[in-house]
C-alpha positions in Angstrom: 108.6 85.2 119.3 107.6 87.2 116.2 107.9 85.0 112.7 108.2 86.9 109.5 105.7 86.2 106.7 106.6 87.2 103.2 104.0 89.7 101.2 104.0 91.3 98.7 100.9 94.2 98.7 100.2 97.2 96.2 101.1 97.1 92.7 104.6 96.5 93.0 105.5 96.9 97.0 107.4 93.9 98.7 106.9 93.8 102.4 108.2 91.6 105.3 105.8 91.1 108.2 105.5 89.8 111.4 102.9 87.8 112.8 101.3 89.2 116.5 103.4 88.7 119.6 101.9 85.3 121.2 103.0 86.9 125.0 100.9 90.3 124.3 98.3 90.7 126.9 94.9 91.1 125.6 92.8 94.3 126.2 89.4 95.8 125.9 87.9 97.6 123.1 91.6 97.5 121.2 89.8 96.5 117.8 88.9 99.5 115.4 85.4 99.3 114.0 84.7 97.9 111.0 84.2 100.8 108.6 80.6 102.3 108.0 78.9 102.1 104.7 80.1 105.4 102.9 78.0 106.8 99.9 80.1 107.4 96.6 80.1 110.5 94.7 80.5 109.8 91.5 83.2 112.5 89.8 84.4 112.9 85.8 87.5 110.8 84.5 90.0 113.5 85.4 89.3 113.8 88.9 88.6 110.3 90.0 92.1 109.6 88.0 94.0 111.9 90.3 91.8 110.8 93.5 93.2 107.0 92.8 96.6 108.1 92.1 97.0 110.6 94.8 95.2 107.2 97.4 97.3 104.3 96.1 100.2 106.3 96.7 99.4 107.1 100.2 97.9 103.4 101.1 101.0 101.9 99.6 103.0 104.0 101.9 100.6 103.5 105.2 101.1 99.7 104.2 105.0 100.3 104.4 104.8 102.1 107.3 102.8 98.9 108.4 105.0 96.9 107.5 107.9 98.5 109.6 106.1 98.6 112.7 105.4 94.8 112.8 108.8 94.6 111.7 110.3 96.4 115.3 111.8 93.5 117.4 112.9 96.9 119.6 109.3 97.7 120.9 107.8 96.8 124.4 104.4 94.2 123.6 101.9 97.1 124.6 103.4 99.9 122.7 103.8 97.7 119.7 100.0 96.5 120.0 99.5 100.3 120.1 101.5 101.4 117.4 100.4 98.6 115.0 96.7 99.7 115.7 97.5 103.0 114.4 98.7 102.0 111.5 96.0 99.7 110.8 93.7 103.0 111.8 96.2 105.0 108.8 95.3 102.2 106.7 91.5 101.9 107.5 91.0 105.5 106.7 92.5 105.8 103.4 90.5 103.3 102.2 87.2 104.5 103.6 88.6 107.9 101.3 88.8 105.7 98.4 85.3 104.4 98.6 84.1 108.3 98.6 84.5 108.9 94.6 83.3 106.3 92.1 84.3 106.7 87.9 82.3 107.8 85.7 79.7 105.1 83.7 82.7 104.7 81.0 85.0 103.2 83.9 82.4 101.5 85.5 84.1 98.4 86.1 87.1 100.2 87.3 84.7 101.1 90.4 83.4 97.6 90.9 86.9 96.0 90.9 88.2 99.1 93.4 85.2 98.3 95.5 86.5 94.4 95.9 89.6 95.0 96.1 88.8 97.7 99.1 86.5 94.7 100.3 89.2 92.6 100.7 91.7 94.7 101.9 89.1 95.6 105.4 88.7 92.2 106.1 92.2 91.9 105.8 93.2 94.7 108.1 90.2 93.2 110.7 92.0 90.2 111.0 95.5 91.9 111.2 93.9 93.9 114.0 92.6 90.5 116.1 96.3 89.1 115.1 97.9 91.6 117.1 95.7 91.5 120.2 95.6 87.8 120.4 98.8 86.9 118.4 97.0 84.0 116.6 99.6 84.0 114.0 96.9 82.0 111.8 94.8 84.7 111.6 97.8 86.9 109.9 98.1 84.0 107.0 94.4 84.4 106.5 94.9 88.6 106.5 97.2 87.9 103.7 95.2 85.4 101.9 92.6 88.6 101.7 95.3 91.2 101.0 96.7 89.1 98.1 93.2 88.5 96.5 92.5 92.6 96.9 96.2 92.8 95.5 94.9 91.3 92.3 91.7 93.2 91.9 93.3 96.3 92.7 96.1 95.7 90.0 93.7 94.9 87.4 91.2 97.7 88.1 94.5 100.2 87.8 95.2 98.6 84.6 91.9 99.3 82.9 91.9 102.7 84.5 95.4 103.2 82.4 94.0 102.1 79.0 93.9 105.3 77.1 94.5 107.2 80.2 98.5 107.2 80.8 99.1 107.7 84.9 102.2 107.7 87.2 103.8 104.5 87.4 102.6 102.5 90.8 106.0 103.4 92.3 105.5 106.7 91.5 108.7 107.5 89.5 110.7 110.0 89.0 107.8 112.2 87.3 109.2 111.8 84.1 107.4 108.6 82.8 103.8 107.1 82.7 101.9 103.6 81.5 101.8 105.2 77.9 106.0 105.2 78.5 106.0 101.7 80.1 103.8 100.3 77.3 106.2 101.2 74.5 109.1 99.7 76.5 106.5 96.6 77.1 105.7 96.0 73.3 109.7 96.2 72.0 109.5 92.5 74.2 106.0 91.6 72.3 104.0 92.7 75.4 100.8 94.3 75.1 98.7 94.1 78.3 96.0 96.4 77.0 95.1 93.7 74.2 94.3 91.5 77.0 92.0 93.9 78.7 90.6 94.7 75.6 89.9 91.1 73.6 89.9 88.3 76.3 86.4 88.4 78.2 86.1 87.1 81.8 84.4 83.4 80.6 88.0 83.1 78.0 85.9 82.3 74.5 89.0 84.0 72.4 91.2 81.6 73.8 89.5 78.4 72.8 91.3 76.6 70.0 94.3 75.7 68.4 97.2 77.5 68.4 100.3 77.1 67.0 102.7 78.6 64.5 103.6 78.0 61.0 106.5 76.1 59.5 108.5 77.8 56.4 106.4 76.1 53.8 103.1 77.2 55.1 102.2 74.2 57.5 100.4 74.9 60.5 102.3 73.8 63.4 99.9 72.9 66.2 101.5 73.4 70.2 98.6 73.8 72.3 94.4 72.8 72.0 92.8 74.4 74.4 88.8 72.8 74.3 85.8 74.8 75.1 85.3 71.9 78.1 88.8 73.2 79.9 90.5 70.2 78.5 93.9 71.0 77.1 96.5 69.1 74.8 100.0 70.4 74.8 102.3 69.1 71.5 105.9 69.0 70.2 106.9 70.3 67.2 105.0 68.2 64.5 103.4 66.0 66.7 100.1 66.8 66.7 97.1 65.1 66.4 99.0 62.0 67.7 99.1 61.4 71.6 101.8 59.5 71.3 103.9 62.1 72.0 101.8 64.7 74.5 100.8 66.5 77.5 97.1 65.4 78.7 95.5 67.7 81.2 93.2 71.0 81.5 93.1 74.3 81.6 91.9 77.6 83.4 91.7 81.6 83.3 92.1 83.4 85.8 90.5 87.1 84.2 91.8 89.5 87.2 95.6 88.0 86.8 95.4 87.7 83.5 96.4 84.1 84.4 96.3 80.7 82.3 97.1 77.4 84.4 98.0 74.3 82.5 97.1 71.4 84.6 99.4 68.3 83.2 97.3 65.3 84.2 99.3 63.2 82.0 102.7 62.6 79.7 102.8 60.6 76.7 106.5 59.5 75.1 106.5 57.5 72.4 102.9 56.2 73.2 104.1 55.2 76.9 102.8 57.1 80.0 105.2 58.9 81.9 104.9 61.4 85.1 104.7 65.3 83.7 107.7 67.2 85.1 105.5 69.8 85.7 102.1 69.5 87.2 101.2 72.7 87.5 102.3 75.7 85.0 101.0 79.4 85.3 101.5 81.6 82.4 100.4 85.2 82.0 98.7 86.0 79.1 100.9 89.1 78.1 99.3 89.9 74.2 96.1 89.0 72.3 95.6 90.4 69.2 95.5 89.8 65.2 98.8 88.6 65.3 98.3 86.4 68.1 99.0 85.8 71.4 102.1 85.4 73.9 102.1 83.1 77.0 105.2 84.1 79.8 106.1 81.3 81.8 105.6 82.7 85.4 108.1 80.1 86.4 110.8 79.4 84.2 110.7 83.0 83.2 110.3 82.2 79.3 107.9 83.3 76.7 105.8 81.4 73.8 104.3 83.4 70.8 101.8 81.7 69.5 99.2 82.3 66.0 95.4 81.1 65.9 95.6 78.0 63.4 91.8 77.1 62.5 90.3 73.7 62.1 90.0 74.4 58.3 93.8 74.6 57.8 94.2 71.1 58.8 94.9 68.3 56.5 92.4 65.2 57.4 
């Protein structure tokens, strides 16, 4: 029997797949090679743009033609074995394509994040390919560990590549809108993800501090502390500094998801420790600029604007 695995791949493709058939007969020389090591040429800004459009569009629809395949209950074992190694051979290529062209020195990082994400995605596809000749269904789980981390490296690399640089959306629309278009929708709802790329560096120094927001009279109003040690303090409204009333726990970024975890180790109430409802609460980090920053809840689909309240704004 074939179980379906939920992934989601590309920038914005869900796909259902299905782990390899555990009563396919294994065969000789059925696994593709790994790909050879293939010099970049590096190309201007221009070129290298429409080179990665033109490529994710294609690998996003190799990946859904995949995705299909492992999906057809209808096939005989060996002719779905050989179908599903073509389309990891579809796959395979466009990415050995992709690792052809590199940015210019401006976009630098753009290359290096491509170049992981391309990473991952082979060593993904090598274990999809050993999946379905052995139909190990663990090795698919592992594929998609490696897919999702390429997933997030890939994302973030097209993000910087739109910063000043407005390309098709990653659905490819209907040709009438870009990222410059989906940006001005974004910031009507306070989101600016270009700030982020911009101001927050990979070890998060902008983010340590208080933040907060200010009451009518002028008050600062401090909600979260997030300590240069990863130790966090979450408050109510005019709470703060007592722990009587607090969340106790720690903190993390996460720079390629533009990601901040609260970890709740503890729950104060009216001094007495309770259980946190939440142990666990990922929030992406959506705008950080001079106004501030805004934290969406990835869970409870809600967003927090927050201002930078500084140490010598606080009454002792």
């Amino acid at each position: 029997m074939k179980s379906k695995i939920k992934w989601v791949v590309g920038l914005t493709l869900p796909m259902l797949f299905l782990a390899g058939c555990t009563s396919i007969e294994n065969s000789k020389n059925n696994t593709q090679e790994a790909p050879k090591e293939v010099k970049a040429n590096q190309v201007s800004l221009k070129e290298y743009t429409d080179e990665a459009v033109r490529l994710r569009s294609e690998f996003n629809n190799a990946i859904k033609a995949f995705g299909e395949v492992r999906q057809d209950t209808k096939m005989e074992p060996k002719e779905w074995q050989t179908a599903s190694r073509e389309k990891v051979k579809d796959i395979r290529a466009i990415l050995n394509e992709f690792r052809r062209i590199a940015p210019p020195n401006s976009h630098k990082q753009v290359g290096e994040e491509i170049t992981v994400a391309l990473d991952e995605f082979d060593k993904g596809m090598e274990l999809f390919e050993e999946a379905i000749k052995d139909g190990d269904a663990s090795k698919d789980a592992k594929a998609l560990e490696h897919m999702k981390t390429g997933q997030d490296y890939w994302n973030h690399a097209y993000r910087l590549l739109a910063i000043d640089n407005p390309i098709p959306p990653a659905d490819g629309g209907d040709g009438t809108i870009n990222t410059d278009d989906l940006k001005e929708l974004d910031l009507n709802a306070g989101i600016d993800r270009d700030s982020v790329l911009l101001n927050v560096s990979k070890d998060c120094r902008e983010l340590i501090g208080k933040w907060g927001f200010y009451q009518e009279d002028g008050s600062p109003n401090v909600s979260i502390v997030l300590n240069k040690d990863g130790s966090y303090e979450g408050y109510g409204n005019g709470e703060y500094p007592s722990k009587d009333n607090a969340l106790i726990g720690t903190w993390e970024w996460n720079y390629i998801q533009g990601v901040i975890t609260f970890h709740h180790d503890s729950k104060y109430v009216n001094g007495k420790k309770q259980e946190p409802n939440r142990k666990k609460m990922p929030m992406e980090l959506q705008r950080y600029n001079e106004e501030g920053i805004q934290l969406f809840d990835l869970e409870s689909m809600t967003s927090y604007k927050y201002e930078k309240i500084e140490d010598s704004e606080m009454k002792n």
